[in-house]
MDTraj code that builds the backbone (N, CA, C; nanometers):
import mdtraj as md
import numpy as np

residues = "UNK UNK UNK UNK UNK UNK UNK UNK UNK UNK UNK UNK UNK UNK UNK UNK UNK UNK UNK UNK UNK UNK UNK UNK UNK UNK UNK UNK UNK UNK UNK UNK UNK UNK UNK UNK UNK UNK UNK UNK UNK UNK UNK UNK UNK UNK UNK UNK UNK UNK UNK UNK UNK UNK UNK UNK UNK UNK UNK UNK UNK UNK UNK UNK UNK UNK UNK UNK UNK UNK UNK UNK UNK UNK UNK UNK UNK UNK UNK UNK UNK UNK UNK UNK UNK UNK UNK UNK UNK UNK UNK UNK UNK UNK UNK UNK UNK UNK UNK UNK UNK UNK UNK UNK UNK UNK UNK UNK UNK UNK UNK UNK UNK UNK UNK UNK UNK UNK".split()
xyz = np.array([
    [3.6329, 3.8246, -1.1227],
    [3.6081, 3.8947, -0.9972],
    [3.4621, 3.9371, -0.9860],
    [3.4010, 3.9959, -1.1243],
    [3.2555, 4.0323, -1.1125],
    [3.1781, 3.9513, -1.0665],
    [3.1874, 3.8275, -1.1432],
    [3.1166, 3.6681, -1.1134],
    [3.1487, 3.6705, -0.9567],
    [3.2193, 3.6323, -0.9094],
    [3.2184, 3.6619, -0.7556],
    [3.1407, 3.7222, -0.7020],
    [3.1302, 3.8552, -0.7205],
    [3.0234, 3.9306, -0.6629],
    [2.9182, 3.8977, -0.6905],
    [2.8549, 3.8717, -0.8033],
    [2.7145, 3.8156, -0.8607],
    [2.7139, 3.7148, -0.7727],
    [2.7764, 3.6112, -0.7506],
    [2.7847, 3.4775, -0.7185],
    [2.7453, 3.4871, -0.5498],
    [2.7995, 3.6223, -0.4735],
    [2.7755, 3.6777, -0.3509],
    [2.6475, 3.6961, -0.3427],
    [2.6486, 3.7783, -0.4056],
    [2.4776, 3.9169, -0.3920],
    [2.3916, 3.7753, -0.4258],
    [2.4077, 3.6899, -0.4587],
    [2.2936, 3.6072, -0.4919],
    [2.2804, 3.5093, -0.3993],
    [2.3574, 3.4586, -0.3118],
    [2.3749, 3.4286, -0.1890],
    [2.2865, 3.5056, -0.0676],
    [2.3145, 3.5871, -0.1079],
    [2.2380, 3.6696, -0.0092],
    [2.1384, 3.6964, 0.0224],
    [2.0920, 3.7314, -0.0958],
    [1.9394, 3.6835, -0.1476],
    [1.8726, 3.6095, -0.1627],
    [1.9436, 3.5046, -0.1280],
    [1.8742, 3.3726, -0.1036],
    [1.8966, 3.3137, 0.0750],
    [1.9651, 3.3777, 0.1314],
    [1.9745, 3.3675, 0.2885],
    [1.8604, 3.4546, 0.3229],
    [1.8723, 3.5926, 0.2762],
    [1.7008, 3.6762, 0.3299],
    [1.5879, 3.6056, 0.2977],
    [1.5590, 3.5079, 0.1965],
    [1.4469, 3.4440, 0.1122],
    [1.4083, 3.3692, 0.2026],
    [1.5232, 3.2725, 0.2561],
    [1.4950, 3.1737, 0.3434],
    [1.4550, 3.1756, 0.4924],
    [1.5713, 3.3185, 0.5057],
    [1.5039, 3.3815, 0.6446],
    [1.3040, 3.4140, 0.6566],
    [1.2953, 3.4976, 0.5617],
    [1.1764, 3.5111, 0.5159],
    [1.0571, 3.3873, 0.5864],
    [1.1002, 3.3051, 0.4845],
    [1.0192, 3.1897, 0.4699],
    [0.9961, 3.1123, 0.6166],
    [1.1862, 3.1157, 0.6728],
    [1.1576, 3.0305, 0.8182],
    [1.0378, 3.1603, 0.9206],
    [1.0475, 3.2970, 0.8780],
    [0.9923, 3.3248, 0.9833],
    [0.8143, 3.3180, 0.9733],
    [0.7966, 3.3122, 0.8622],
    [0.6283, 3.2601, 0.7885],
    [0.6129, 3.0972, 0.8249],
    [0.7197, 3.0603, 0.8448],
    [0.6676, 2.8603, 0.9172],
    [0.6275, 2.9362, 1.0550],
    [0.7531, 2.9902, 1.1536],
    [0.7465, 3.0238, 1.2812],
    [0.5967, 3.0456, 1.2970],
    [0.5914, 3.1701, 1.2509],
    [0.4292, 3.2129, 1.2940],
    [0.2912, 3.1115, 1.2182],
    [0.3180, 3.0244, 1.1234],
    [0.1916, 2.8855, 1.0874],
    [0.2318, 2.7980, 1.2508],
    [0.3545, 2.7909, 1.2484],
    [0.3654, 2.6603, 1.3894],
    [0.3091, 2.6990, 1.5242],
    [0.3045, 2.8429, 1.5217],
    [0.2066, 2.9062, 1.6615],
    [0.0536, 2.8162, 1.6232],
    [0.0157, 2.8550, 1.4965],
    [-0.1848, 2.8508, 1.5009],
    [-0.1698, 2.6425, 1.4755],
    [-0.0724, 2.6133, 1.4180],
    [-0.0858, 2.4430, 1.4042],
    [-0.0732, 2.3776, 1.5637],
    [-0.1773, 2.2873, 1.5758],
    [-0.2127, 2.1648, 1.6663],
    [-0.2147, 2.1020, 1.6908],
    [-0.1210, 1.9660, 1.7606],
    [-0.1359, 1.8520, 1.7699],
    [-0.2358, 1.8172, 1.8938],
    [-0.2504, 1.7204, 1.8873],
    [-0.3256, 1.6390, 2.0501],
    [-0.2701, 1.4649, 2.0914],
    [-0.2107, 1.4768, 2.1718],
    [-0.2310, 1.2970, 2.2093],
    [-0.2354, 1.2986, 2.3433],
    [-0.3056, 1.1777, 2.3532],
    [-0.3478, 1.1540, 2.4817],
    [-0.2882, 0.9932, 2.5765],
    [-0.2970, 0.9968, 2.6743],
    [-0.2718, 0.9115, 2.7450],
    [-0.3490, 0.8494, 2.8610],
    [-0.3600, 0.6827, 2.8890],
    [-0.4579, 0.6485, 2.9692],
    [-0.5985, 0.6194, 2.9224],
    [-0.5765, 0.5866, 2.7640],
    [-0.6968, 0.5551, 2.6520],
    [-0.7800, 0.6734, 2.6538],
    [-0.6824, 0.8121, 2.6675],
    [-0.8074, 0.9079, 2.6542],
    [-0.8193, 0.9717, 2.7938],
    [-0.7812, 0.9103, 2.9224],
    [-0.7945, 0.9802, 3.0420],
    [-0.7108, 1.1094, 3.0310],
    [-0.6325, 1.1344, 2.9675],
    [-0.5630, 1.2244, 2.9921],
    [-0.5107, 1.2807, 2.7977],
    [-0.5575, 1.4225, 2.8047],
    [-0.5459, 1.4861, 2.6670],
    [-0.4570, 1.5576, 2.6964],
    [-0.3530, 1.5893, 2.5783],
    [-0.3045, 1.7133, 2.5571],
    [-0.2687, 1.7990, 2.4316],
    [-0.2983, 1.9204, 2.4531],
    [-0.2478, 1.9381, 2.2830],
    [-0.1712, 2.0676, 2.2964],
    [-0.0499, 2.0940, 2.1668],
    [0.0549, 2.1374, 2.1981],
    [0.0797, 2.2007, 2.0890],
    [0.1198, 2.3441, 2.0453],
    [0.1373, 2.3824, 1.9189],
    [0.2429, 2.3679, 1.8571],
    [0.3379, 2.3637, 1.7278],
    [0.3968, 2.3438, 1.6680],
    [0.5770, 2.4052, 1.7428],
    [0.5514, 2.5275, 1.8078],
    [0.6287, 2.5851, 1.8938],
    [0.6531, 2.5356, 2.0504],
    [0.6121, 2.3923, 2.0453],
    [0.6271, 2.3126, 2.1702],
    [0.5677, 2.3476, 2.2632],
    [0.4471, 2.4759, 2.2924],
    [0.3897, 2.5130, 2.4040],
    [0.2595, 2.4163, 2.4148],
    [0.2246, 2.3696, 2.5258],
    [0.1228, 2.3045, 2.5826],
    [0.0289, 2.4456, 2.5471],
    [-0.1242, 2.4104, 2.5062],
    [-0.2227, 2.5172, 2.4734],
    [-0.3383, 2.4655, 2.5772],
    [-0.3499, 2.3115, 2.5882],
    [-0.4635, 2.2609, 2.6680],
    [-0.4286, 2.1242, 2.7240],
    [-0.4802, 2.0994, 2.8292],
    [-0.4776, 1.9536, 2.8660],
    [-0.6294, 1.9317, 2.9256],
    [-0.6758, 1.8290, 2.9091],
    [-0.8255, 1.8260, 2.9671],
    [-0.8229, 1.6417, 3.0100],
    [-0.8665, 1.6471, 3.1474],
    [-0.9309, 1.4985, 3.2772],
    [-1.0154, 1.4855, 3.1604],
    [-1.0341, 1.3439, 3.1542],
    [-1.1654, 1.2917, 3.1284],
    [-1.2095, 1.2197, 3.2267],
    [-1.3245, 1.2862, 3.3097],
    [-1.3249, 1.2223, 3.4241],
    [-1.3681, 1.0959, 3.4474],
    [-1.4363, 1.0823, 3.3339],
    [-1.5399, 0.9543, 3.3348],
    [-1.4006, 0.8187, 3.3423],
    [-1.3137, 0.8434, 3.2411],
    [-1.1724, 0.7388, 3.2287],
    [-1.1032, 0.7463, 3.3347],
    [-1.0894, 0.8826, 3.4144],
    [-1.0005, 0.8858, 3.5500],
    [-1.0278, 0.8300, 3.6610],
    [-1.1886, 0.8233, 3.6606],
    [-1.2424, 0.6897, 3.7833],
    [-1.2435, 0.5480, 3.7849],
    [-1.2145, 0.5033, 3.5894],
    [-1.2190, 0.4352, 3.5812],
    [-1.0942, 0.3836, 3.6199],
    [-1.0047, 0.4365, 3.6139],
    [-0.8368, 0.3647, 3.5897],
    [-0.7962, 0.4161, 3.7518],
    [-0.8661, 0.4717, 3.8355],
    [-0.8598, 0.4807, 3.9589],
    [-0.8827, 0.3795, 4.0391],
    [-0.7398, 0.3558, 4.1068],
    [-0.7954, 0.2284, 4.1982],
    [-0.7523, 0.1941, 4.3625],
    [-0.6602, 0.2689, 4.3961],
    [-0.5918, 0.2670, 4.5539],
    [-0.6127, 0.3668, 4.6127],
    [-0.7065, 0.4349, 4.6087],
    [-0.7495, 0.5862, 4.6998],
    [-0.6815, 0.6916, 4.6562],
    [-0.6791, 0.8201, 4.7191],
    [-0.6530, 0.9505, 4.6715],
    [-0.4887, 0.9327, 4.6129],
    [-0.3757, 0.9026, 4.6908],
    [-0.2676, 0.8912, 4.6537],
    [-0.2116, 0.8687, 4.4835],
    [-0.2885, 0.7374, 4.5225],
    [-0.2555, 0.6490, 4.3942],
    [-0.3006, 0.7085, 4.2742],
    [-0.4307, 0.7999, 4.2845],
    [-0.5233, 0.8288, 4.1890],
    [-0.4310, 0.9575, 4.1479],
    [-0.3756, 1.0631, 4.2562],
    [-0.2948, 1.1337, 4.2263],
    [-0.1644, 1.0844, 4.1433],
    [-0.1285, 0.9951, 4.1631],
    [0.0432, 0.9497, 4.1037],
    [0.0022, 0.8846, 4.0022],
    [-0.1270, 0.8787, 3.9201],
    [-0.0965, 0.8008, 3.7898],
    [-0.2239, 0.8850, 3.7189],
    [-0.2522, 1.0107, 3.7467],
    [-0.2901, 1.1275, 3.6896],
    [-0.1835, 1.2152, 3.6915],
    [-0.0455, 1.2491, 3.7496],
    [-0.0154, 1.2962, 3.6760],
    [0.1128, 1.2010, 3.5668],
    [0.1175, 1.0947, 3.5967],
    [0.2316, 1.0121, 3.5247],
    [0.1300, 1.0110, 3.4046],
    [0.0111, 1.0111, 3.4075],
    [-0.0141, 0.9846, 3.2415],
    [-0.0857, 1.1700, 3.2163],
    [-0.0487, 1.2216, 3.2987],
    [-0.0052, 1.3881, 3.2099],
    [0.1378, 1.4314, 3.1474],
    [0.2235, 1.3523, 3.2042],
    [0.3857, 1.3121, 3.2082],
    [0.3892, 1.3038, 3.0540],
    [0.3498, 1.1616, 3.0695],
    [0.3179, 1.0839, 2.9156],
    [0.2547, 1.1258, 2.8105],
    [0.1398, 1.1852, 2.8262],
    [0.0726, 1.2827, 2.6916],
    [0.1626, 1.4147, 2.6727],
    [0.2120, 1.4466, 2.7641],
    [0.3097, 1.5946, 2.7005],
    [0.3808, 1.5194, 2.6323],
    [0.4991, 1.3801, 2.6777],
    [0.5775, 1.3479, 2.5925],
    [0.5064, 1.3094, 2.4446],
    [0.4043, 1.2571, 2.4352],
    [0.3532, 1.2613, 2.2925],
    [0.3516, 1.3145, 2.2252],
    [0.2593, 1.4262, 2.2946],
    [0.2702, 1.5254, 2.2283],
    [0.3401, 1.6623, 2.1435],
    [0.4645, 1.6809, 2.2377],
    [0.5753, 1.6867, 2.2035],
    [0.6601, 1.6187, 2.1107],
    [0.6594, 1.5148, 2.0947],
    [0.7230, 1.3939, 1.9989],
    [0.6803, 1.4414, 1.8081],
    [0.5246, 1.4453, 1.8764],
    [0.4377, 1.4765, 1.7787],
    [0.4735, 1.6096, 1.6931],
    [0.4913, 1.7074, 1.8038],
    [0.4877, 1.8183, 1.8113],
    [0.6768, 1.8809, 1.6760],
    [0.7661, 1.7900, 1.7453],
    [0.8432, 1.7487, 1.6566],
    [0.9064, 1.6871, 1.5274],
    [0.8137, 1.6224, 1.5003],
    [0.7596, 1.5604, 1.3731],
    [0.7112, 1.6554, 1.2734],
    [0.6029, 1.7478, 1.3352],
    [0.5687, 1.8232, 1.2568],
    [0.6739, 1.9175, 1.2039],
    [0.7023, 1.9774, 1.2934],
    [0.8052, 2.1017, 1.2954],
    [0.9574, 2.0837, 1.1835],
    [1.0023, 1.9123, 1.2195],
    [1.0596, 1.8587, 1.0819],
    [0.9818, 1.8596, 0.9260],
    [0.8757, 1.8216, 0.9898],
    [0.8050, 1.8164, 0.7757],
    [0.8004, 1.9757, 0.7393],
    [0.7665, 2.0818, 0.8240],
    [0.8207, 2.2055, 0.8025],
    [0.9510, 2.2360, 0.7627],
    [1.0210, 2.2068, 0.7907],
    [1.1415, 2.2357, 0.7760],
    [1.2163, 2.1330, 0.6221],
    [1.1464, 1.9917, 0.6878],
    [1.1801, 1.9894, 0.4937],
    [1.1358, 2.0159, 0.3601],
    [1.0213, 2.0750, 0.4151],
    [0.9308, 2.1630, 0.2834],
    [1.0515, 2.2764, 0.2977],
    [1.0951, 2.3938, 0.3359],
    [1.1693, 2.4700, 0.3423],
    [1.3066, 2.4843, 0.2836],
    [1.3198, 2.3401, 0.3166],
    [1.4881, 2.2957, 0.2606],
    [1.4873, 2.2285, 0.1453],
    [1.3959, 2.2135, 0.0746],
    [1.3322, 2.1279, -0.0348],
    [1.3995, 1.9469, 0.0124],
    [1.4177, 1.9089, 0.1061],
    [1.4870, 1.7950, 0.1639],
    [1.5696, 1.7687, 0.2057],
    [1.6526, 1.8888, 0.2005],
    [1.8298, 1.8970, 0.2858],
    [1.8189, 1.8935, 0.4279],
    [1.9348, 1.7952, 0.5019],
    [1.9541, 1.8093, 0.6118],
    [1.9929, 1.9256, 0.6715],
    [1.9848, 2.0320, 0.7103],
    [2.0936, 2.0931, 0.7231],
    [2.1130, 2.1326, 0.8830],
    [2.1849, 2.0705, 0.9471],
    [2.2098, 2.0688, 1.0962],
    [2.2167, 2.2022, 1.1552],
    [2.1451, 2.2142, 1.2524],
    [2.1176, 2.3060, 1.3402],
    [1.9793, 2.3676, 1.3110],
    [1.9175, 2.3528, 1.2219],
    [1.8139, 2.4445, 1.1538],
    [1.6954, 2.4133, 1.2474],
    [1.6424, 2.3247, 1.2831],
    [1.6044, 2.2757, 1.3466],
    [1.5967, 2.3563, 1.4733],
    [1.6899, 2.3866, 1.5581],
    [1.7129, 2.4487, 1.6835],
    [1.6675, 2.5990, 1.6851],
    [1.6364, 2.6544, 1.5633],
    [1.6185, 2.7857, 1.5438],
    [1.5148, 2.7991, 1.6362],
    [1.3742, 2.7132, 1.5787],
    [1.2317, 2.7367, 1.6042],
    [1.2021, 2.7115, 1.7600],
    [1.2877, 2.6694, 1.8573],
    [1.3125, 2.6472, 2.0012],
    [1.3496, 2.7584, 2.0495],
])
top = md.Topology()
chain = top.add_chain()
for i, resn in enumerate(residues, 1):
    res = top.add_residue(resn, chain, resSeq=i)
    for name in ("N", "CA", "C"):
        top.add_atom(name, md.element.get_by_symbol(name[0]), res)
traj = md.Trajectory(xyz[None], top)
């Protein structure tokens, strides 16, 4: 019965440990950065580890270039390739947030864990 309890309390202590730890990734995944871009560069974005967009920046010099049917057009494929660099970046942004998480888990899957940091 004692062993039980030991076997508990040590459980436990290792759920606060881990809590711990996920909330020390949380706050590294705020200051970590990705960037990808879309439109060879016409269009940047970069996104922190916590999925928030931090910056997006025109390169204008690439946006005139890949501009070609007047205002409309120039509008609808500035923002389809802002569309596209969030999804990168995001993608990206996900990737990371997994290699976090399997440093944490020393390599275990463990379903749902993942969803916390959202």
């Amino acid at each position: 019965m004692f062993d039980n309890l030991k076997n508990m309390a040590s459980m436990m202590g290792q759920a606060k440990e881990m809590r711990a730890k996920m909330e020390q990734i949380q706050a590294e995944l705020e200051h970590k950065t990705i960037t990808a871009d879309a439109g060879a560069g016409a269009v940047t974005v970069t996104m922190n580890g916590k999925m928030q967009v931090v910056n997006v920046v025109l390169d204008p010099v690439m946006i005139q270039t890949l501009a070609g049917e007047g205002a409309d057009a120039d509008k609808q494929m500035i923002e389809d390739l802002i569309v596209a660099a969030c999804s990168g970046a995001h993608a990206k942004a996900q990737q990371m947030m997994q290699e976090e998480m399997k440093q944490l888990t020393g390599g275990l899957d463990i379903p749902g864990l993942d969803q916390m940091f959202q």
